[in-house]
C-alpha positions in Angstrom: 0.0 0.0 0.0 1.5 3.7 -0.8 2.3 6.1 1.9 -0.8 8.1 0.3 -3.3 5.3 0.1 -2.3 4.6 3.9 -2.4 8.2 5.2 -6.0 8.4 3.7 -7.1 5.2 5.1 -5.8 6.3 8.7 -7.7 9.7 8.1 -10.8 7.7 7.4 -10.4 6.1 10.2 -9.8 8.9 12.3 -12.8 10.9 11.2 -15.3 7.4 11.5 -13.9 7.0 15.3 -14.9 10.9 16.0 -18.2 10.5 14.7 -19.2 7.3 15.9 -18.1 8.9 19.3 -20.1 11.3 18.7 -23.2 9.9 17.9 -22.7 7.5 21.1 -22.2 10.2 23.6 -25.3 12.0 22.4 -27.8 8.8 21.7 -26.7 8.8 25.6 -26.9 12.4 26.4 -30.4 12.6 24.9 -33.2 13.3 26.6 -36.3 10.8 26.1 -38.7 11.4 23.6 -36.5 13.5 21.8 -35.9 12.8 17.9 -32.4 11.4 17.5 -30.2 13.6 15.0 -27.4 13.1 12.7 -24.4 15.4 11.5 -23.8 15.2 7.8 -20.4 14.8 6.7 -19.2 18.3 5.4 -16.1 20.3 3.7 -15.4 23.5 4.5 -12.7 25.0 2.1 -11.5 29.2 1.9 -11.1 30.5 -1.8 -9.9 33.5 -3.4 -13.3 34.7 -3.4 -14.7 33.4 -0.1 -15.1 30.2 1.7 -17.4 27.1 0.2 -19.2 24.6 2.2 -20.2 21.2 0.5 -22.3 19.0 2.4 -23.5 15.3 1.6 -27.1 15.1 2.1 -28.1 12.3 -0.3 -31.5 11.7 -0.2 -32.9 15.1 1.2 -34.8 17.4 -1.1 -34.2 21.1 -1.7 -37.3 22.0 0.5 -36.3 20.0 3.6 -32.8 22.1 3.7 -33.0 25.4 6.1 -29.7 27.8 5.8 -29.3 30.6 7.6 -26.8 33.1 8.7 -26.4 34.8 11.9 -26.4 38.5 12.0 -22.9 39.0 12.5 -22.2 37.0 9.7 -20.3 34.4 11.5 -22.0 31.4 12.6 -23.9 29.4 9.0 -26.5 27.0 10.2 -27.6 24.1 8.0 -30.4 22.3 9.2 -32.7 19.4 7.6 -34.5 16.7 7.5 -33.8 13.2 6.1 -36.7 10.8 5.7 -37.3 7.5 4.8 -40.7 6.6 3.1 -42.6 4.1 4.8 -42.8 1.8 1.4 -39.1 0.8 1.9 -39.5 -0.3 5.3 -42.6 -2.4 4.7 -41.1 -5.7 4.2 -38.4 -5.8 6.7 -38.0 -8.2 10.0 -34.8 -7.8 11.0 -31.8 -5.3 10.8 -28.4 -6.5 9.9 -26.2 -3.3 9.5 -27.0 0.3 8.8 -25.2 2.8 8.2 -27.6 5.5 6.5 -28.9 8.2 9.0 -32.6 9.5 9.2 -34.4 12.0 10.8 -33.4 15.6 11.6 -29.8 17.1 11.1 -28.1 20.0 12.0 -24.6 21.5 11.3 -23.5 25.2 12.5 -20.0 26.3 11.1 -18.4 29.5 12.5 -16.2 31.5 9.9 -13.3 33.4 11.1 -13.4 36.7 13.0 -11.7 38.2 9.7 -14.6 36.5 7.3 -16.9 40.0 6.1 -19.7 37.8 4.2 -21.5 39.7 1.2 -25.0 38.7 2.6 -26.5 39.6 -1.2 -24.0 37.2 -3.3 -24.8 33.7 -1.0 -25.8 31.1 -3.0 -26.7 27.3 -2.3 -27.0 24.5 -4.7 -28.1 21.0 -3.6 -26.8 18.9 -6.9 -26.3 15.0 -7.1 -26.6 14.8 -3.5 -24.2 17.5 -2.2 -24.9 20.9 -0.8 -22.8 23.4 -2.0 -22.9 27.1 -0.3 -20.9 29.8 -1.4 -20.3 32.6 0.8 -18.4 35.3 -0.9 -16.1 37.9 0.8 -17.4 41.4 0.9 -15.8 43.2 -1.8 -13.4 46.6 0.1 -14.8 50.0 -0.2 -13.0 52.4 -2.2 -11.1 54.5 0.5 -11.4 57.6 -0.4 -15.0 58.5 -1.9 -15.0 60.9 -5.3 -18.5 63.3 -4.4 -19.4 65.1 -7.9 -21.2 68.8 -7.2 -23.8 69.6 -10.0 -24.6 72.8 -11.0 -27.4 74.7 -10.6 -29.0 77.1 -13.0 -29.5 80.5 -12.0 -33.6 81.0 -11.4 
């Protein structure tokens, strides 16, 4: 195996311990009658332009996505639901493994203290199963500020 392949693998592994740990210590943590949750797995990635945020939410539609940003531009909340329709689990008796997460998710990202957002130019796109957002950086004012004076006619 190459020093790549096995550096990947060991990543993988790393990130699958953290978020079975995670799910474990809040399945525990939860209070009854509360609906369990899942955390998508997500990229978060800083361009010339801004910062992008893909997430994998296979199996959620457009209209069970809610995105919002806070007013100081700093914390991005991503919030859903995953459902399974009730035809697929019809025939079932037994569970051998899962793996695929239902029910409600939620993901909050907090951009850097030096992140100015452009709240006009955000876009999401939810595309073969991945949510892309693009937050663009506020482009700088002009420093100094050119005021032309009209003329006025004589009355």
């Amino acid at each position: 195996m190459a020093r790549r392949d096995a550096s990947d693998l060991f990543r993988r592994m790393e990130l699958d311990m953290h978020r079975f740990t995670e799910e474990a210590l809040r399945a525990f943590l939860e209070s009854p009658g509360q609906a369990p949750f899942w955390q998508p797995p997500a990229d978060v990635h800083e361009t010339r332009d801004g910062w992008s945020i893909t997430m994998e939410l296979a199996g959620v539609s457009s209209e069970a996505i809610h995105i919002s940003l806070s007013g100081d531009g700093r914390r991005l909340s991503i919030s859903g639901q995953r459902t399974e329709p009730a035809i697929e689990r019809v025939d079932r008796i037994g569970c051998r493994h899962l793996e695929i997460y239902f029910g409600p998710f939620e993901r909050i990202f907090v951009l850097p203290e030096e992140a100015d957002v452009d709240r006009d130019g955000l876009a999401a796109v939810l595309r073969n199963g991945f949510l892309t957002i693009r937050l663009p950086r506020r482009k700088p004012r002009e420093s100094v500020r050119i005021i032309p004076v009209e003329m006025e006619g004589d009355r």
